[in-house]
DSSP file (Angstrom, degrees, kcal/mol; ACC not computed):
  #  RESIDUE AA STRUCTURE BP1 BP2  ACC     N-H-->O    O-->H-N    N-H-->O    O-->H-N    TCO  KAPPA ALPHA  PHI   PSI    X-CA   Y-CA   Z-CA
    1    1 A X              0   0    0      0, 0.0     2,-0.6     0, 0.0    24,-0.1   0.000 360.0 360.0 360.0 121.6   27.2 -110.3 -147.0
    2    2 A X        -     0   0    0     52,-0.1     2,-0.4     2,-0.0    54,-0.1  -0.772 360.0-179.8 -79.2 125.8   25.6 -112.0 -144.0
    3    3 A X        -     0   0    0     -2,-0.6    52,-1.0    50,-0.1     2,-0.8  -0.992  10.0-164.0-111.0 112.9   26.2 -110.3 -140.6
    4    4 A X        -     0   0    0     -2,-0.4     2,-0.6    50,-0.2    50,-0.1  -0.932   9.6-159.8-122.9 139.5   24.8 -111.8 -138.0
    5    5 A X        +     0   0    0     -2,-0.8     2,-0.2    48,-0.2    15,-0.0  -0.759  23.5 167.0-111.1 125.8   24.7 -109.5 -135.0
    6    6 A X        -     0   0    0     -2,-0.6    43,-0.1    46,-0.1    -2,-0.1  -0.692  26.5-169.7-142.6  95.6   24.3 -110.4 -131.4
    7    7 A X        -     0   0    0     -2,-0.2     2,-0.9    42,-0.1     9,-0.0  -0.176  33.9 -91.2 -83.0 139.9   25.2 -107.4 -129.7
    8    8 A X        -     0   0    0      1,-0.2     2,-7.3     2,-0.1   129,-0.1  -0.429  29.4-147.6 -29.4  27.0   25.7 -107.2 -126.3
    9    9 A X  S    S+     0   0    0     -2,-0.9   129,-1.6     1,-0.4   130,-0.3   0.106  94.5  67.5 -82.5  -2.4   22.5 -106.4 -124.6
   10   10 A X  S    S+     0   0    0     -2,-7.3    -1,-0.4   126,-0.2     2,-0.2   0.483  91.4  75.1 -98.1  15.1   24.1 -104.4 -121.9
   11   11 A X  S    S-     0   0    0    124,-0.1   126,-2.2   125,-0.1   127,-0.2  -0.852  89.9 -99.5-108.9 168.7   25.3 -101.5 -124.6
   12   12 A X  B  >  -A  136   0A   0    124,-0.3     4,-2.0    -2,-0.2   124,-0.2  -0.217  23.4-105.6 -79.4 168.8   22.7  -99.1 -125.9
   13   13 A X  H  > S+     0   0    0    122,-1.0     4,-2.7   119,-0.4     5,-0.2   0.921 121.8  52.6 -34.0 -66.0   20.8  -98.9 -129.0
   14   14 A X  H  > S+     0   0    0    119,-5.4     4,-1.3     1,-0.2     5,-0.2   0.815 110.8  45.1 -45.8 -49.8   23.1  -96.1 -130.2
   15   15 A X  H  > S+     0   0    0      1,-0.2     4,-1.8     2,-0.2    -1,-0.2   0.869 119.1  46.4 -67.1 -38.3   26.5  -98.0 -129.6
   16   16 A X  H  X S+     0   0    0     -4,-2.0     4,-4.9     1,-0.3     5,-0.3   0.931 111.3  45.9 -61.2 -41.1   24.9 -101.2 -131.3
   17   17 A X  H  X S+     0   0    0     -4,-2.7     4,-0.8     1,-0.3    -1,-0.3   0.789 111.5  52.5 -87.6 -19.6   23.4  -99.6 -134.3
   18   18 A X  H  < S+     0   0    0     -4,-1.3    -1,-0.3    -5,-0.2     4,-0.2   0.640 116.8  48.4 -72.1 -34.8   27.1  -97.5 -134.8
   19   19 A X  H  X S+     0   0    0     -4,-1.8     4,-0.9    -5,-0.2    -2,-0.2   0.879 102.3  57.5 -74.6 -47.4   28.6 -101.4 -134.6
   20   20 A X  H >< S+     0   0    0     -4,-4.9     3,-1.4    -5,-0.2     4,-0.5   0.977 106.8  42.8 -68.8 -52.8   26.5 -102.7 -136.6
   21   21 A X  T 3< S+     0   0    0     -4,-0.8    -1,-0.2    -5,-0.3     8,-0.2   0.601 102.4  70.0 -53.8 -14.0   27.4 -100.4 -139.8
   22   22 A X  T 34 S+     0   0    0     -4,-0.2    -1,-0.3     1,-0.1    -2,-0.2   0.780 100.4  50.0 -78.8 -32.0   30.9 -100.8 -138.8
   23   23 A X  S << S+     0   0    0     -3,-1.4     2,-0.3    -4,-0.9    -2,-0.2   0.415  91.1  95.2 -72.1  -9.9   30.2 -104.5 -140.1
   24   24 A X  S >  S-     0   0    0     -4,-0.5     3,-2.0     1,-0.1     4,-0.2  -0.577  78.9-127.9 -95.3 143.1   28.7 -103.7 -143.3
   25   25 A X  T 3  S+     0   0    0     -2,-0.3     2,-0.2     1,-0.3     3,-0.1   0.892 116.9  38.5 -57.7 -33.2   30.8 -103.5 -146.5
   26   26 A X  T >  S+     0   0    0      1,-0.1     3,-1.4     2,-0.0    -1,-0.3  -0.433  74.3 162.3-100.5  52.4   29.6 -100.2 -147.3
   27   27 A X  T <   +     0   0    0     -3,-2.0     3,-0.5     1,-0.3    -1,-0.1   0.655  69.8  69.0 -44.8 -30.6   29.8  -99.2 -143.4
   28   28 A X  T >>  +     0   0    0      1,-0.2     3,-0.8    -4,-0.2     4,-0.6   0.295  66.7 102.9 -84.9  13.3   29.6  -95.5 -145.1
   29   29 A X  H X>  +     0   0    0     -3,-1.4     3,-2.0     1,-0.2     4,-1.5   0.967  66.7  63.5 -70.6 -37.6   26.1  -95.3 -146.4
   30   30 A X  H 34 S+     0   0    0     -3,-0.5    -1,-0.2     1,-0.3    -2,-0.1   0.849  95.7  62.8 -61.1 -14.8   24.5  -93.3 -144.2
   31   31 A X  H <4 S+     0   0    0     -3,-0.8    -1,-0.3     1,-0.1    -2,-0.2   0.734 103.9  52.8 -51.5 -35.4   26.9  -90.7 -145.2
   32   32 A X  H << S+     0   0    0     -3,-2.0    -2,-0.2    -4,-0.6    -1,-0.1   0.647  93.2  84.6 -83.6 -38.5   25.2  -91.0 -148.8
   33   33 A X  S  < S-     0   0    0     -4,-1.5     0, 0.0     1,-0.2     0, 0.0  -0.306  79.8-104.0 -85.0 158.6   21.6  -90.6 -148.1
   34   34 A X     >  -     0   0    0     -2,-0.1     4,-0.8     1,-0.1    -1,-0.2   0.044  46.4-101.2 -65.1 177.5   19.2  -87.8 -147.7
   35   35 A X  H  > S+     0   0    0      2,-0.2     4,-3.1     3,-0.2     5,-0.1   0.797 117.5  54.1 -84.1 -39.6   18.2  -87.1 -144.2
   36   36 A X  H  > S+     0   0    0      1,-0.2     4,-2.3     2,-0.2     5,-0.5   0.880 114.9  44.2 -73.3 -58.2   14.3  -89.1 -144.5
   37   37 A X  H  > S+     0   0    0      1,-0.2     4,-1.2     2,-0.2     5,-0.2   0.902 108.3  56.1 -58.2 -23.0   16.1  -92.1 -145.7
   38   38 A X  H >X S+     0   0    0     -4,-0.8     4,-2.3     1,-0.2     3,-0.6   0.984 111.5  42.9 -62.4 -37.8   18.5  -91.7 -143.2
   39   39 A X  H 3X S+     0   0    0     -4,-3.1     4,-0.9     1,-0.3    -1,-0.2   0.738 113.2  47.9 -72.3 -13.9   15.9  -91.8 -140.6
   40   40 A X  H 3X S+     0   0    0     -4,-2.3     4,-1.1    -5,-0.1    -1,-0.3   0.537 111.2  55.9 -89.4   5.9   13.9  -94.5 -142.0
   41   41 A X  H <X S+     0   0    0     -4,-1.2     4,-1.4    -3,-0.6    -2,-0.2   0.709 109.5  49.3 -80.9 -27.4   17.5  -96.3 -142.3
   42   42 A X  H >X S+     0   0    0     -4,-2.3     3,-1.3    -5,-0.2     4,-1.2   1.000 106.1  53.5 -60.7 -71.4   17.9  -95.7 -138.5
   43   43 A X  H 3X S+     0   0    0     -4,-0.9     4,-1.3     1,-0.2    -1,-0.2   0.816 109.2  45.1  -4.2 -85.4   15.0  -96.9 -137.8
   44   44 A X  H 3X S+     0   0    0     -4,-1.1     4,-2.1     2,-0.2    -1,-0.2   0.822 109.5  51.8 -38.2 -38.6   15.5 -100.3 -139.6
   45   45 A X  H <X S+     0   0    0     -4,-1.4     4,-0.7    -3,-1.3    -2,-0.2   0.969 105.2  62.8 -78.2 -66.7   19.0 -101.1 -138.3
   46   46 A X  H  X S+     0   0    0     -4,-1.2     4,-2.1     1,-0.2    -2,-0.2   0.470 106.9  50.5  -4.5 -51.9   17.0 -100.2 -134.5
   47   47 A X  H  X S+     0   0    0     -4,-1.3     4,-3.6     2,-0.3     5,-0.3   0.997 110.1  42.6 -21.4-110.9   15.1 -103.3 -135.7
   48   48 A X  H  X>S+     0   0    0     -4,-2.1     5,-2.0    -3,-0.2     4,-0.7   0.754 121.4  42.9  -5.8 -71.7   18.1 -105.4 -136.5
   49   49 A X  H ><5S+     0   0    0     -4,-0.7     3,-3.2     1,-0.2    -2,-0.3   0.964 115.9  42.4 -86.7 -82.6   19.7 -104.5 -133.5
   50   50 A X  H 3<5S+     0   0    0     -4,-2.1    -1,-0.2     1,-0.3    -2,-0.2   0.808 119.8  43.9 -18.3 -66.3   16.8 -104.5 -131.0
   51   51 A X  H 3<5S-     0   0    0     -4,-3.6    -1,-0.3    -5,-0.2    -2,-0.2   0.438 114.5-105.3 -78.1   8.4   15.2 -108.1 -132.4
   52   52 A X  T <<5 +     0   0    0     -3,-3.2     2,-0.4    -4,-0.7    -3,-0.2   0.967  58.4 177.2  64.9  62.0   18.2 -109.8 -132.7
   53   53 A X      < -     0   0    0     -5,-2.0   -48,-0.2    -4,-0.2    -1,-0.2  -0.910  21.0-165.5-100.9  84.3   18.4 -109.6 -136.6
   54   54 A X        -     0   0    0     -2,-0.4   -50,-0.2   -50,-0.1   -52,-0.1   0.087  37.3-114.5 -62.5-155.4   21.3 -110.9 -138.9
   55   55 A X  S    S+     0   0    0    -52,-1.0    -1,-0.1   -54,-0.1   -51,-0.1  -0.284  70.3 130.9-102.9  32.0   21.2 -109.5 -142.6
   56   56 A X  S  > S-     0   0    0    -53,-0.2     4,-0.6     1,-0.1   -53,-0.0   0.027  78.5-108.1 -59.4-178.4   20.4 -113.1 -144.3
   57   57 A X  T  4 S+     0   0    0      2,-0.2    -1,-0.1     3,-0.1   -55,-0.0   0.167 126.7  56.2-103.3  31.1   17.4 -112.5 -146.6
   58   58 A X  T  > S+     0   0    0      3,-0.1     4,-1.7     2,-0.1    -1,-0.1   0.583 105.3  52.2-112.1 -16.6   15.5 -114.6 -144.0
   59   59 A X  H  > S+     0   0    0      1,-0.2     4,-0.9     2,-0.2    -2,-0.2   0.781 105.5  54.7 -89.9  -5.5   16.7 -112.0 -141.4
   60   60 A X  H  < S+     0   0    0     -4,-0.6     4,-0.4     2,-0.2    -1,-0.2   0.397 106.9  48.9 -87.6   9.3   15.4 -109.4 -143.5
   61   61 A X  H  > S+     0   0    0      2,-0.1     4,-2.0     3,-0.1     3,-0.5   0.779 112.2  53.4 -81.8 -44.3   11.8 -110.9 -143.6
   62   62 A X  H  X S+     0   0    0     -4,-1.7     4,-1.6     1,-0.3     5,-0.3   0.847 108.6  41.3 -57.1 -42.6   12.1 -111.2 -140.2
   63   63 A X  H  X S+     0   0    0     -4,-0.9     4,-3.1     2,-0.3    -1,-0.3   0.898 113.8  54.4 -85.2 -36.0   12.9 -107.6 -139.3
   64   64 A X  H  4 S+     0   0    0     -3,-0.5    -1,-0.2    -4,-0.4    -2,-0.2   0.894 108.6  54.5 -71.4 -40.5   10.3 -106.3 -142.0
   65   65 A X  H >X S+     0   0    0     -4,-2.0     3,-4.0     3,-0.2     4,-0.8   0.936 109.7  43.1 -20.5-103.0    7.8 -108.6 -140.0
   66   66 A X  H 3X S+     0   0    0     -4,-1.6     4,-0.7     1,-0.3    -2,-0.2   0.643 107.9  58.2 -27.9 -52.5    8.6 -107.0 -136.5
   67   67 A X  H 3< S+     0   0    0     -4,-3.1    -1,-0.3    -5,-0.3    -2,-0.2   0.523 109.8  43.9 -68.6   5.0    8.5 -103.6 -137.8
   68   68 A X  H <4 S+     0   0    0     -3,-4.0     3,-0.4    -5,-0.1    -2,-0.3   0.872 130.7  25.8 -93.1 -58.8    4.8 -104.4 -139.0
   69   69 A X  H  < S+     0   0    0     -4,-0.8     2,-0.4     1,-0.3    -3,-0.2   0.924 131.5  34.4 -72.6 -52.0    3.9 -106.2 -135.5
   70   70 A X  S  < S+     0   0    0     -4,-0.7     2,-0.3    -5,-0.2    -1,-0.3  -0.058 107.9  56.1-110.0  40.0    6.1 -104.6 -133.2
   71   71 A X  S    S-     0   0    0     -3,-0.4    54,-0.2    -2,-0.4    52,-0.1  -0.949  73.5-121.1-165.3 153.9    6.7 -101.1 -134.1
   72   72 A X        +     0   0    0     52,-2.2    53,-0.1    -2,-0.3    -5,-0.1   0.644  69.2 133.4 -88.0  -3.5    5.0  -98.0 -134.8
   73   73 A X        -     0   0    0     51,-0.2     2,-0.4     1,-0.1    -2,-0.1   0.282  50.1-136.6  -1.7 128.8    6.6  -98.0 -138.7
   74   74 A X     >  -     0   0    0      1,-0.2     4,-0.5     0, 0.0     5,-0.3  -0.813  17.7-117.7-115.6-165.4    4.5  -97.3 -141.2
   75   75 A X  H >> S+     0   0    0     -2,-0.4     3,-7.7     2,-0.2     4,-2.7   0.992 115.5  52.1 -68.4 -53.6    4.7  -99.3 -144.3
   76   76 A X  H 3> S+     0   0    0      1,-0.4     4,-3.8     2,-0.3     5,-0.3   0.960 108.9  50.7 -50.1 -43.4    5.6  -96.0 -146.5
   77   77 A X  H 34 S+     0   0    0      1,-0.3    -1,-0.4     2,-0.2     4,-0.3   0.757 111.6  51.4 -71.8  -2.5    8.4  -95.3 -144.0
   78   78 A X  H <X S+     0   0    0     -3,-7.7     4,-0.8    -4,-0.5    -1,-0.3   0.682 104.7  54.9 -99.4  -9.5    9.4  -98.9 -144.6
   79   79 A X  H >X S+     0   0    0     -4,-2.7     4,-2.2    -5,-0.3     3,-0.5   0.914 101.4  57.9 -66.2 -59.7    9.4  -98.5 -148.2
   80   80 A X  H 3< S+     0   0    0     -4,-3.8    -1,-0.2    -5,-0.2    -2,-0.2   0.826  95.8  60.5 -53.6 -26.9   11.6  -95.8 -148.0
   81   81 A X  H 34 S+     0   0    0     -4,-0.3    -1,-0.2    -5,-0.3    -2,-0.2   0.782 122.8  20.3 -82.0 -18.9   14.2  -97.7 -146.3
   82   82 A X  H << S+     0   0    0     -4,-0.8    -1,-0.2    -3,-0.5    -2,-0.2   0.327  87.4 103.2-125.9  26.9   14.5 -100.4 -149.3
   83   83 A X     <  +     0   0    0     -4,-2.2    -1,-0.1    -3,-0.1    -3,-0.1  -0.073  59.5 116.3 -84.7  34.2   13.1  -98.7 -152.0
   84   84 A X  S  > S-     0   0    0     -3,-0.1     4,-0.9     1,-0.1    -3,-0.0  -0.297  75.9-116.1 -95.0-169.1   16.6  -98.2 -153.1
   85   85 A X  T  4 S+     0   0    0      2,-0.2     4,-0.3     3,-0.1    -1,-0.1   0.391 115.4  53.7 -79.6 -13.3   18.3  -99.6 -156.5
   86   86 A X  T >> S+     0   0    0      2,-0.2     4,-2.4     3,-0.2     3,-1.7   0.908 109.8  51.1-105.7 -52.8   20.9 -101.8 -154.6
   87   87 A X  H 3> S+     0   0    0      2,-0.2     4,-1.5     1,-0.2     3,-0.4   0.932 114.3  44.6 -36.6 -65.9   17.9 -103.2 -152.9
   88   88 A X  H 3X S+     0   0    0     -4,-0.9     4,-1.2     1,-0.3    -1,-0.2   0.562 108.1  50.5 -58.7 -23.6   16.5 -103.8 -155.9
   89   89 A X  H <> S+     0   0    0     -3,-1.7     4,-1.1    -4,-0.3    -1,-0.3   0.826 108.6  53.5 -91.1 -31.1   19.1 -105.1 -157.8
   90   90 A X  H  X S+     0   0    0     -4,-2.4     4,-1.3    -3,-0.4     3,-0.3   0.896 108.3  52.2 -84.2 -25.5   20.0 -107.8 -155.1
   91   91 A X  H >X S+     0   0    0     -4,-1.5     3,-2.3     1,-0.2     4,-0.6   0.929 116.6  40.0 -71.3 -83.3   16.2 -109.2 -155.0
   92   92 A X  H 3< S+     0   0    0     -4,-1.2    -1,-0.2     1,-0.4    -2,-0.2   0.372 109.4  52.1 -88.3  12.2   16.2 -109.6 -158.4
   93   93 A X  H 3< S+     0   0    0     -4,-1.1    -1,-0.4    -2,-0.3    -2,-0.2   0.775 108.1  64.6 -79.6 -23.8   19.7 -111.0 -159.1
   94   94 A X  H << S-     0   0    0     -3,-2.3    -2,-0.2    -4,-1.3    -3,-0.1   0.780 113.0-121.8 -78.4 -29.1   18.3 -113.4 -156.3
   95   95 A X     <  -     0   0    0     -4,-0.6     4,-0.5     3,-0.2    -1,-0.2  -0.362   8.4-107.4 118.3 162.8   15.6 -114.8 -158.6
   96   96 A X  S  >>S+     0   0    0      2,-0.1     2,-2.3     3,-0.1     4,-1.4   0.685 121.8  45.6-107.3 -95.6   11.4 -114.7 -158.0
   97   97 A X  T  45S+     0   0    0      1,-0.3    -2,-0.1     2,-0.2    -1,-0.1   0.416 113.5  43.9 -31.3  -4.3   11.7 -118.7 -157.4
   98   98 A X  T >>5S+     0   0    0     -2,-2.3     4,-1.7     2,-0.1     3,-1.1   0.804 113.1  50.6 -99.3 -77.6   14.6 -118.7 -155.1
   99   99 A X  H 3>5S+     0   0    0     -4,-0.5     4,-1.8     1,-0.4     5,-0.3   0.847 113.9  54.1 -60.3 -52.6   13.1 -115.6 -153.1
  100  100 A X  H 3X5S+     0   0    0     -4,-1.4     4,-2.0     1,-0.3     5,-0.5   0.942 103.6  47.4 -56.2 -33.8    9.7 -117.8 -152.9
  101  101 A X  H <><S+     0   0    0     -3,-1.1     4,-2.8    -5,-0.6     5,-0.3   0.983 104.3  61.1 -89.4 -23.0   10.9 -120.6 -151.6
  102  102 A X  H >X S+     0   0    0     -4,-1.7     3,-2.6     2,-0.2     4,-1.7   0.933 109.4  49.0 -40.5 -75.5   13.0 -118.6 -148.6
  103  103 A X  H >X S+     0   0    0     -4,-1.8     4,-0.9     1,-0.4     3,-0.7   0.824 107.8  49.6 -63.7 -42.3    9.6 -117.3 -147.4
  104  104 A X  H >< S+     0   0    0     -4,-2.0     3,-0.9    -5,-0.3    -1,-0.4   0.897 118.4  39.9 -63.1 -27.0    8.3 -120.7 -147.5
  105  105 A X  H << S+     0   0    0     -4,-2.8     3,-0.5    -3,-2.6     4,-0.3   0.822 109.2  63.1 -55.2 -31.4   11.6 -121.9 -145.4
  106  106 A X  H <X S+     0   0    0     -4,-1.7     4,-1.4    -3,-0.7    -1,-0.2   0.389  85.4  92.2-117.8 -16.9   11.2 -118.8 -143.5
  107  107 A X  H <X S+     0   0    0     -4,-0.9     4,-1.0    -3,-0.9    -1,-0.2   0.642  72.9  57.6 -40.1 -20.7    7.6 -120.0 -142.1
  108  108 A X  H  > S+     0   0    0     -3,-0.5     4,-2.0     2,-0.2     5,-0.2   0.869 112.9  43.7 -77.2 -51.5    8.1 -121.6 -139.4
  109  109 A X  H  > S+     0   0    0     -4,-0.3     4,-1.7     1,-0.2    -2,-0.2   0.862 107.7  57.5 -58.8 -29.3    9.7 -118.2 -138.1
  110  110 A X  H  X S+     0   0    0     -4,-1.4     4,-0.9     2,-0.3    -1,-0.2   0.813 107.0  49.9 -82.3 -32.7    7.2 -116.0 -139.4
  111  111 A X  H  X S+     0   0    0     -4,-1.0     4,-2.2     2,-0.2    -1,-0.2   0.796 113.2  44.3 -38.9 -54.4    4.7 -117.9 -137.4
  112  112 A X  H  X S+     0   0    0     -4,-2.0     4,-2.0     1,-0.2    -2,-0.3   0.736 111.6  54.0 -87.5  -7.5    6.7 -117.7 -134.2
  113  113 A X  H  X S+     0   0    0     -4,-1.7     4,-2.2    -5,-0.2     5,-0.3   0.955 110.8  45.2 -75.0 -31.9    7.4 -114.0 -134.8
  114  114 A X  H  X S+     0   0    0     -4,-0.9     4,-1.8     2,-0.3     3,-0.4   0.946 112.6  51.9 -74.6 -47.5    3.6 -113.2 -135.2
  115  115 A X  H  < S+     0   0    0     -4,-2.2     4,-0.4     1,-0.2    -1,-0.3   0.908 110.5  50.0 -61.3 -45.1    3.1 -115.3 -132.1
  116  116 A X  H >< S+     0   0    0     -4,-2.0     3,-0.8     1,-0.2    -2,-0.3   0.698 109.0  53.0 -53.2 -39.8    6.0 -113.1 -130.1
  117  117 A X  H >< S+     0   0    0     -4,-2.2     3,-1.3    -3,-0.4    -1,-0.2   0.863  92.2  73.8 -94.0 -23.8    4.5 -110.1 -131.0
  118  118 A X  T 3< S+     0   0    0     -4,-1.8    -1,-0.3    -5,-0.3    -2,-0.2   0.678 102.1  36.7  -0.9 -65.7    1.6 -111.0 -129.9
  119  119 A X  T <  S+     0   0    0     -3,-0.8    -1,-0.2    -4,-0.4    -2,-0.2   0.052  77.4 126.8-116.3  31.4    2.5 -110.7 -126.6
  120  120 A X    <   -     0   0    0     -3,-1.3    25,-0.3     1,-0.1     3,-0.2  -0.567  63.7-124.2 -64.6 152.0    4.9 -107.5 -126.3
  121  121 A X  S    S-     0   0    0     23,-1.6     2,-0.5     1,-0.3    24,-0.2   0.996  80.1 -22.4 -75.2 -70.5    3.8 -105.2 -123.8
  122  122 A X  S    S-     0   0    0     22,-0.7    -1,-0.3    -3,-0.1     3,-0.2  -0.989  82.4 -70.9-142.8 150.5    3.6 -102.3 -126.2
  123  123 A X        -     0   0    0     -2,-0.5     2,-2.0    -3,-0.2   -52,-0.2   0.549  42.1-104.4  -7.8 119.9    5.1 -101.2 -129.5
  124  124 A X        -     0   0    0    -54,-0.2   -52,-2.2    20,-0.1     2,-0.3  -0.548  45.1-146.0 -65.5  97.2    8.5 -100.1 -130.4
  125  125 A X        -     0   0    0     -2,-2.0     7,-0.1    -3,-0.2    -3,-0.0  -0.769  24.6-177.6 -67.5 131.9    8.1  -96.4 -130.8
  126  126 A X  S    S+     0   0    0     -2,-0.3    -1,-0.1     2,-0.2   -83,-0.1   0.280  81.0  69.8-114.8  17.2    9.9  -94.6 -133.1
  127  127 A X  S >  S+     0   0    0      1,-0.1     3,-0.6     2,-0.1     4,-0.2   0.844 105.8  45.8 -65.9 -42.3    8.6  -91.5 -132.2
  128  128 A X  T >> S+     0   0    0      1,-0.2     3,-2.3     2,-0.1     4,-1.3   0.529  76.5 115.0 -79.2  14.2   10.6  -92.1 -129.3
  129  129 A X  H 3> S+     0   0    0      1,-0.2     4,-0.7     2,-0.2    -1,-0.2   0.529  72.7  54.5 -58.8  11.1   13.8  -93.3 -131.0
  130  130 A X  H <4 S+     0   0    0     -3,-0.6     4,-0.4     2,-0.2    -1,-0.2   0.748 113.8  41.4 -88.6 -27.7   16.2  -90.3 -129.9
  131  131 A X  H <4 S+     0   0    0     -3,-2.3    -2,-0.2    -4,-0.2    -1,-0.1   0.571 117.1  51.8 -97.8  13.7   15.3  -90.9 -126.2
  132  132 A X  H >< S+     0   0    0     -4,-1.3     3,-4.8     2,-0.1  -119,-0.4   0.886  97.0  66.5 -81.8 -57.9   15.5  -95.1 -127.0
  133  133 A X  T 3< S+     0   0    0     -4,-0.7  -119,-5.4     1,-0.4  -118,-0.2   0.583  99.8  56.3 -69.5 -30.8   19.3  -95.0 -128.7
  134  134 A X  T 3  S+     0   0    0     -4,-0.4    -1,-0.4  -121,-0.1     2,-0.4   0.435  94.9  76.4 -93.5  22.2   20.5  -93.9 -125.2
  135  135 A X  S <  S-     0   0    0     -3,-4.8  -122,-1.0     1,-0.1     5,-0.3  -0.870  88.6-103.4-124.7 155.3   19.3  -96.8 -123.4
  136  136 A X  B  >  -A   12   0A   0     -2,-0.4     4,-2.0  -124,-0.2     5,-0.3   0.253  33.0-117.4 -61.4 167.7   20.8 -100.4 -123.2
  137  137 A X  H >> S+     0   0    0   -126,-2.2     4,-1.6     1,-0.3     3,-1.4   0.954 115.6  55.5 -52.8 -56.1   18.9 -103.4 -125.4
  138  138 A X  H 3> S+     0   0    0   -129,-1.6     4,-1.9     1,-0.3    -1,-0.3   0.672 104.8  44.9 -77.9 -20.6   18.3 -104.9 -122.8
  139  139 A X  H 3> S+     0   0    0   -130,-0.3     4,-2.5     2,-0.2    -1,-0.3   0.824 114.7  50.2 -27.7 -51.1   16.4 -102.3 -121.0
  140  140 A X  H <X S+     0   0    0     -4,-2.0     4,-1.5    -3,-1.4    -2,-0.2   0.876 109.8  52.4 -88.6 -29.0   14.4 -101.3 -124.2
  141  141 A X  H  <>S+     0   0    0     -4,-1.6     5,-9.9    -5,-0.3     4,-0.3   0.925 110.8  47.4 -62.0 -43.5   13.5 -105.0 -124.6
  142  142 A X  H ><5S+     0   0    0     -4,-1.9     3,-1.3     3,-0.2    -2,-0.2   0.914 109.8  55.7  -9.2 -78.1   12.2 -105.1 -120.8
  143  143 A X  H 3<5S+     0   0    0     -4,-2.5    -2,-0.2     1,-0.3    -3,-0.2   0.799 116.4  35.4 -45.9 -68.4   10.3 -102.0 -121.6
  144  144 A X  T 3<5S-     0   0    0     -4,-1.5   -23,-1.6   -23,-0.1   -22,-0.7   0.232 101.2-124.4  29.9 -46.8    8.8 -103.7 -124.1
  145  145 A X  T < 5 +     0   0    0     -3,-1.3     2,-0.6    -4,-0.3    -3,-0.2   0.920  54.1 162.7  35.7  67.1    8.4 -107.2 -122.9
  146  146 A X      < +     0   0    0     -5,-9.9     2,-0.4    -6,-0.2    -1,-0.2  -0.910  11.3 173.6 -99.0 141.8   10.2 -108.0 -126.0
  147  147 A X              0   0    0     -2,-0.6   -96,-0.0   -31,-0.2   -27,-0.0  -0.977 360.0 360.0-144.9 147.4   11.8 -111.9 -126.0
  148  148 A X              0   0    0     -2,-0.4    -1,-0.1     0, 0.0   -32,-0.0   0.281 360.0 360.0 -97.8 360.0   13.2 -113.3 -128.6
């Protein structure tokens, strides 16, 4: 399912990322998961929510993008957040030639995201994500000099 979420910017992180998972068919995962994946799960939807992310598979290049450039993520902790079997089963019911030619579609964005991160003021912390979740997007994008 594609969700594309364009959250209010005047509600916080927390309210957004609780909204967004109210939109998902299996709105109840986070219930499911250990405690690291839940926090690298947090983490990701932050992402989403913060960069203005649907769940297409072109917004989920995008968002893996942003969390390389614009975040302090590291790759492992991003690993964990799709190293699951349902991840796994929907890239390969999607096909190795199908998925290729999205990322070649999905150049033009990948370009301007690299250019965007470019100039953020600093990094998406996610050490600090406790004390982030209470403040509104558009504050943490401020903060940030994130523009989309």
């Amino acid at each position: 399912m594609n969700v594309h979420r364009d959250f209010d910017p005047s509600i916080t992180l927390s309210d957004a990322i609780h909204k967004m998972r109210g939109l998902e068919p299996d709105s109840n995962l986070a219930n499911k998961v250990s405690l690291d994946i839940l926090q690298a799960l947090e983490q990701h939807d932050a992402v989403h929510v913060v960069f203005n992310c649907g769940t297409s598979i072109q917004d989920e290049i995008a968002v893996h993008l942003w969390m390389v450039l614009a975040t302090t993520a590291k790759i492992s902790e991003m690993h964990r957040a799709v190293a699951s079997l349902e991840h796994r089963n929907v890239l390969s019911g999607i096909g190795h030639f199908k998925l290729m030619r999205i990322w070649v579609t999905s150049l033009p964005r990948i370009i301007g995201i690299i250019f965007k991160s470019l100039r953020i003021k600093k990094r998406l912390s996610f050490e600090e994500l406790s004390r982030l979740k209470g403040k509104s997007i558009l504050e943490i994008r401020q903060e940030h000099g994130i523009i989309l």
